[in-house]
VOPA-63019 format. One record per residue (C-alpha): residue number from 1; residue in three letters; x, y, z. Coordinates in Angstrom, 2 decimals. Example, Ala and Ser with C-alpha at 12.3 -4.5 7.8 and 13.67 -1.06 7.14 Angstrom:
   num   residuo         u         v         w
     1       ALA     12.30     -4.50      7.80
     2       SER     13.67     -1.06      7.14
//
This chain:
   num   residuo         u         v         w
     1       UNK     64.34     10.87    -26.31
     2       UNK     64.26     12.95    -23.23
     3       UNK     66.70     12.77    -20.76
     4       UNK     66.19     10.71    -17.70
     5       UNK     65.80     13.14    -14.55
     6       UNK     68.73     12.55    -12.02
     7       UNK     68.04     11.36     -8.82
     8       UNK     68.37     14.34     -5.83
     9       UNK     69.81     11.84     -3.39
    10       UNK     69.92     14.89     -0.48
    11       UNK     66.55     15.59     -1.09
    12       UNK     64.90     12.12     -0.26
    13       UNK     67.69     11.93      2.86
    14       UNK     66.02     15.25      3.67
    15       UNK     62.54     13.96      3.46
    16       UNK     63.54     11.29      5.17
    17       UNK     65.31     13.07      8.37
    18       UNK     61.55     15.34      8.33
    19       UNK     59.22     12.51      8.19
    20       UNK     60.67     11.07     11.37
    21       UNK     60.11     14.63     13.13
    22       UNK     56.36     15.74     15.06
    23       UNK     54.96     18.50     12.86
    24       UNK     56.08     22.10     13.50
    25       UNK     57.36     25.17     11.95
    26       UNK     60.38     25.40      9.49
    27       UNK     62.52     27.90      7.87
    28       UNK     64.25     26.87      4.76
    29       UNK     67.09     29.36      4.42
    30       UNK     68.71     29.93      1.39
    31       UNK     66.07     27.66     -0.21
    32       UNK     66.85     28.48     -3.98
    33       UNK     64.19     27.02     -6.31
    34       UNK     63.21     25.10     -3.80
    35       UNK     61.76     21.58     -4.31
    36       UNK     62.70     21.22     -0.46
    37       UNK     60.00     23.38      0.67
    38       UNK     57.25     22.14     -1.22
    39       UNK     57.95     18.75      0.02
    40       UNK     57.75     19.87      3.70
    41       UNK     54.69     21.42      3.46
    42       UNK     53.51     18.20      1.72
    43       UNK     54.19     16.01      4.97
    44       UNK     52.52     18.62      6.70
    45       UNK     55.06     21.32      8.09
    46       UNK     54.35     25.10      8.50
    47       UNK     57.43     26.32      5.72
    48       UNK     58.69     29.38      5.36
    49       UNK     61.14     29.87      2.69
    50       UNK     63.84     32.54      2.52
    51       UNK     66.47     33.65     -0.16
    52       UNK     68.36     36.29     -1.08
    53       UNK     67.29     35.92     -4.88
    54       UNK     63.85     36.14     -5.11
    55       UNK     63.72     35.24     -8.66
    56       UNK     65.11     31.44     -8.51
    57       UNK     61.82     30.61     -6.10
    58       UNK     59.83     28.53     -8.38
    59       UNK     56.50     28.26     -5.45
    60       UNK     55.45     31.79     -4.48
    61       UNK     52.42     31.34     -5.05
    62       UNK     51.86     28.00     -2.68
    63       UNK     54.82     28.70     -0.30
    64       UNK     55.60     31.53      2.36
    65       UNK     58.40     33.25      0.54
    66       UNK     60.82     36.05      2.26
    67       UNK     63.87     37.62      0.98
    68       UNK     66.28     37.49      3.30
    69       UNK     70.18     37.47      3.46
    70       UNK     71.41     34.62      5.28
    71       UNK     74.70     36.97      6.29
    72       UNK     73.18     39.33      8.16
    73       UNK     70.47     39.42     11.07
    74       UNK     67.46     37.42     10.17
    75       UNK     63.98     39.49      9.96
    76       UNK     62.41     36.81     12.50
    77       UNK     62.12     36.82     16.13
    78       UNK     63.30     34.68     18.89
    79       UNK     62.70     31.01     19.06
    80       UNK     60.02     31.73     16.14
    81       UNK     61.17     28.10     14.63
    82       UNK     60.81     24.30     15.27
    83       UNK     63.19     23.31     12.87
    84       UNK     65.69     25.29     10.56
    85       UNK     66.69     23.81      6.93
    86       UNK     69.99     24.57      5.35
    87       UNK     71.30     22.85      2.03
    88       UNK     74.20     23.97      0.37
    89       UNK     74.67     27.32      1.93
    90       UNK     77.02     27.21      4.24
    91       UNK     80.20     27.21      1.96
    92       UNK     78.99     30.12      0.82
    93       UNK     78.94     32.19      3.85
    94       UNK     81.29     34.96      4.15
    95       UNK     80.59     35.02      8.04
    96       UNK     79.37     31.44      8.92
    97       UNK     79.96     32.36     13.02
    98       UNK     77.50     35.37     12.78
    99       UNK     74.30     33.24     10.79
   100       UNK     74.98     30.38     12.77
   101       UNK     74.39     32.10     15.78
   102       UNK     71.39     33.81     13.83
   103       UNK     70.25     30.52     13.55
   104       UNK     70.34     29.43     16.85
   105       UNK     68.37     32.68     18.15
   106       UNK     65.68     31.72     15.92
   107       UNK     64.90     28.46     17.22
   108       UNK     63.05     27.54     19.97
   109       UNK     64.30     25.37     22.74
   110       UNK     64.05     22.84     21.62
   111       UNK     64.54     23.64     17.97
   112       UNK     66.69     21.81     15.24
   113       UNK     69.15     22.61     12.98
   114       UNK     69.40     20.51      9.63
   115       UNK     72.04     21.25      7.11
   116       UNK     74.32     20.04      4.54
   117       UNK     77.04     20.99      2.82
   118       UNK     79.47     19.42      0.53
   119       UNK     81.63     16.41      1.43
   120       UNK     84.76     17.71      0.60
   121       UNK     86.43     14.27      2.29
   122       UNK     85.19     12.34     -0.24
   123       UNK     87.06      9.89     -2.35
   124       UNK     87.28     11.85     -5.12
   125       UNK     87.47     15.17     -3.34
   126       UNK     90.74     13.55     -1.74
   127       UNK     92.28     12.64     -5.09
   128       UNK     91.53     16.00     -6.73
   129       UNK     93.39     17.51     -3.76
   130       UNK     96.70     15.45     -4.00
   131       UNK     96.48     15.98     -7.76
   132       UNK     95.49     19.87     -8.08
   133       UNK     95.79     21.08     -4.45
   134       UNK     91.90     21.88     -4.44
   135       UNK     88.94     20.15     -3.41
   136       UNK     86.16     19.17     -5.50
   137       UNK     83.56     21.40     -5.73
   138       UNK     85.75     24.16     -5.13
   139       UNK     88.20     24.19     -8.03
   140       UNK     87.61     28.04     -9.29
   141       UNK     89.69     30.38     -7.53
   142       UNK     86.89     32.89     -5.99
   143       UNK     88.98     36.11     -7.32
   144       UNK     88.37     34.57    -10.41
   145       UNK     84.80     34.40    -10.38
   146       UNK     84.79     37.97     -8.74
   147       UNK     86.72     40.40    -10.91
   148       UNK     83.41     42.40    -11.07
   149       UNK     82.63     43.68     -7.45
   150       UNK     79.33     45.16     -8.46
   151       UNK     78.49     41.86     -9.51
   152       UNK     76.20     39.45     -7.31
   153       UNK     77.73     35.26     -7.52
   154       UNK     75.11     33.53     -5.70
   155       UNK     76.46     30.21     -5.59
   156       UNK     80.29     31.71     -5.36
   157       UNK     81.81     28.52     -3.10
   158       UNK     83.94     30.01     -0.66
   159       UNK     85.21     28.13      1.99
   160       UNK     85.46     24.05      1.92
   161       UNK     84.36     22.87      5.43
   162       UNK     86.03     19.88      6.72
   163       UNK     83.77     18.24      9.28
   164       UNK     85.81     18.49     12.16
   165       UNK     85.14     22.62     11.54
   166       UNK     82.14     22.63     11.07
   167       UNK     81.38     20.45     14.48
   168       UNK     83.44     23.12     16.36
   169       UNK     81.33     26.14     14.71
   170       UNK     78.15     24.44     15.51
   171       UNK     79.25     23.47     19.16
   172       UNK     80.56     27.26     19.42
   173       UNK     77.49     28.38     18.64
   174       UNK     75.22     26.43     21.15
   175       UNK     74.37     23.49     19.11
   176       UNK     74.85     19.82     20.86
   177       UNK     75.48     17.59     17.35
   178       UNK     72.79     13.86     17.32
   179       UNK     74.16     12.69     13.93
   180       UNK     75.54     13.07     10.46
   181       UNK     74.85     11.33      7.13
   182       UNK     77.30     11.18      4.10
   183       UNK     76.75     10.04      0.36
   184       UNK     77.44      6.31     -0.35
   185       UNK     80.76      5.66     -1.46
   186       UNK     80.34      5.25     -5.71
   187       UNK     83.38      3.23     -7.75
   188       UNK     85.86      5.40     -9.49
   189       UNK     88.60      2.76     -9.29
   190       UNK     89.92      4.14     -6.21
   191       UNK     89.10      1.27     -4.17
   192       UNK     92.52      0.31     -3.35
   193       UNK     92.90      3.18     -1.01
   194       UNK     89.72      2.44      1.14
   195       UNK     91.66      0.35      3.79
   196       UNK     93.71      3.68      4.14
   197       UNK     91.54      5.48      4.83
   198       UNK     88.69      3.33      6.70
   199       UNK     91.58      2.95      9.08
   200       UNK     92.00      6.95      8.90
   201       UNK     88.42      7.54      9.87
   202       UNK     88.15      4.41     12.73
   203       UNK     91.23      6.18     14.48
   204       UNK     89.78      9.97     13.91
   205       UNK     86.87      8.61     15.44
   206       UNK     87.97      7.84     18.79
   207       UNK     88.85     11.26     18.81
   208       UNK     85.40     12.75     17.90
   209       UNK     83.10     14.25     20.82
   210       UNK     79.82     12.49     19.80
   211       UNK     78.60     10.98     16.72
   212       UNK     76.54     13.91     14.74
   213       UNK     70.75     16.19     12.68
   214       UNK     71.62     18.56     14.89
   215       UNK     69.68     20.16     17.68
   216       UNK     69.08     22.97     20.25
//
């Protein structure tokens, strides 16, 4: 019996987020395999889809495909994009500030910026941290995964962004922040702390600029 195929939750949020938006042009940086791209250009969006390892790509032949390192200065010019896509990279920049800014320069005017990254405040992210001091999905020690410097780590996880951070690194950079989406809250028999911490995030909140898609 084959095994049921699990359910890419950020993906149809994704899809969702684009099928709201007019039609335009999108770069999908650091697009991996990328299921994300082929959807896109299946609601009818002019993709582009750039990685720094060519060989994941699963859609070369159907999909505009560049290699291109997210770290350094993107091979596109200015305001060249409607929207830019980012899943899962940011945690692994080594110099977020620089390709955020990249970002921004590649967008038009009125260009928008849609990434995600992992939710590191999560219940269980929270629990892992009181227990072990780390935060889920970041429990390997880099220098452990890196005693070979002539080695590439693609999906090395290197720095756990709160979201307070990561709204100060986008507003830095020239981005005004429309809204943010989390997973659903899923039953681990924590439950008994949610009342701490709804009342944690109700008092952070009247301390947050705006509510956060994010655009130019």
């Amino acid at each position: 019996m084959s095994k049921r195929k699990k359910t890419n939750y950020l993906l149809k949020k994704i899809i969702s987020i684009f099928k709201e938006e007019r039609r335009g042009r999108v770069l999908d940086l650091g697009c991996g395999e990328r299921d994300y791209s082929i959807k896109l250009q299946e609601l009818g969006f002019e993709v582009i889809a750039a990685d720094l390892d060519a060989q994941r790509f699963r859609y070369k032949d159907k999909i505009n495909f560049r290699i291109c390192d997210a770290t350094k200065i993107l091979p596109f010019s200015d305001n060249c994009f409607d929207y830019v896509l980012s899943t899962e990279l940011i945690e692994h920049i080594k110099n977020p500030y620089s390709a955020i800014k990249e970002i921004y320069r590649v967008l038009n005017k009125d260009g928008k910026f849609i990434l995600s990254t992992p939710n590191i405040l999560n219940l269980n992210s929270r629990i892992r941290y009181l227990f072990e001091g780390c935060y889920e999905y970041f429990r390997e020690p880099p220098l452990d995964q890196a005693k070979n410097p002539k080695e590439v780590i693609y999906n090395l996880h290197l720095i756990p962004w709160r979201y307070h951070e990561l709204e100060y690194l986008l507003m830095d950079s020239g981005f005004k922040i429309e809204s943010i989406y989390t997973s659903h809250y899923e039953e681990f028999g924590w439950f008994f702390l949610l009342p701490l911490i709804f009342f944690q995030l109700k008092s952070k909140q009247k301390r947050s600029i705006k509510k956060v898609k994010i655009f130019k």
